[in-house]
C-alpha positions in Angstrom: 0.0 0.0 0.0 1.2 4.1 -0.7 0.2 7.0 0.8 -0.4 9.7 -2.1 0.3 13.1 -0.8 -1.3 15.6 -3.6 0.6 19.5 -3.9 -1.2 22.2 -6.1 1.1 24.8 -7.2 0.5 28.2 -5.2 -0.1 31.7 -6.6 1.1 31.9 -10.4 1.5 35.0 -12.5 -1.9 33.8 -14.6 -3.8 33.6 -11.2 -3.4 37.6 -10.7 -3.4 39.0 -14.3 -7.0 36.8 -14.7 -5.7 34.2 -17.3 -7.2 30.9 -17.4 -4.2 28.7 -16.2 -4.4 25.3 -18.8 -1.4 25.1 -20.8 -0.8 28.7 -20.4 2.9 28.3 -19.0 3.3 30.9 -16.7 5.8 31.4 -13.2 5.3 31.6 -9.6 4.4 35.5 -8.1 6.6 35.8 -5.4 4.4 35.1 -2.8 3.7 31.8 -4.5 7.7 31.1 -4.4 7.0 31.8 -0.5 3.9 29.6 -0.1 6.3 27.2 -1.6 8.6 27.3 0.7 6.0 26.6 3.2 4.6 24.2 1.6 8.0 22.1 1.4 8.8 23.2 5.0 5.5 21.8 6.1 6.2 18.9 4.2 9.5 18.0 5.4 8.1 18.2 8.9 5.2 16.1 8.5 7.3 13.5 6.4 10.4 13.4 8.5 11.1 10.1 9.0 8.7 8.5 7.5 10.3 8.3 4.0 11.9 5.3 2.7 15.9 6.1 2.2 17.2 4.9 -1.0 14.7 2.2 -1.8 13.3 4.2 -5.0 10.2 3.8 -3.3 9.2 7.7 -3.1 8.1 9.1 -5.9 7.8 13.1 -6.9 5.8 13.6 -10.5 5.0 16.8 -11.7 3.5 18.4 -14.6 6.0 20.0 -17.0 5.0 23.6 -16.7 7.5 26.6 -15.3 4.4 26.5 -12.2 5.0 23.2 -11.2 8.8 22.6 -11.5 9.2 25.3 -9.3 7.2 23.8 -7.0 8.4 20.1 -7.3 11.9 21.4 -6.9 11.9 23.4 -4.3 9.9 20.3 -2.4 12.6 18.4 -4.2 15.1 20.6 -2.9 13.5 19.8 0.7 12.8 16.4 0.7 15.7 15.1 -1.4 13.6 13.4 -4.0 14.0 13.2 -7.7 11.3 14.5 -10.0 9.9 12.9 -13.1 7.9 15.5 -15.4 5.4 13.9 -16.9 3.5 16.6 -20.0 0.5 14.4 -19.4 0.0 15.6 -16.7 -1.0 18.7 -17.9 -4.9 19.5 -18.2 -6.6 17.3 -21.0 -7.4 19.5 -24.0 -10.8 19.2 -25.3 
């Protein structure tokens, strides 16, 4: 059995100039690069310990978008996980 632990990306530049976000590819404001960092933060605290080391058994997967990587890696950063980017992972176009 997993746990799956599901992160949305905070504030992005689309969020305050009233853009729908979709594939639009657009960056963290800077207070969504500081809600990031609380995010990790909180993350790393409620994980600690409870990761397995080395075993490949932890997985981080983000969307490809600038919005995301910024916020898988700085979780990355935190938790010392590697990232797959997965494009499909972006909204389905219809």
């Amino acid at each position: 059995m997993r746990n799956l632990y599901i992160v949305t990306h905070p504030e992005a530049t689309h969020h305050v100039e009233n853009i729908v976000g979709g594939w639009h590819d657009s960056a963290l404001t800077p207070r969504g690069v500081k809600d990031v960092g609380r995010i990790a933060a909180t993350l790393g605290d409620l994980l600690s310990g409870s990761l397995p080391d080395g075993d490949g058994g932890t997985l981080l997967i983000s969307s490809d978008l600038r919005r995301t990587r910024q916020t898988a890696e700085t979780i990355s950063d935190r938790l010392g996980l590697e990232i797959t980017f997965d494009p499909d992972l972006r909204e389905p176009l219809l």
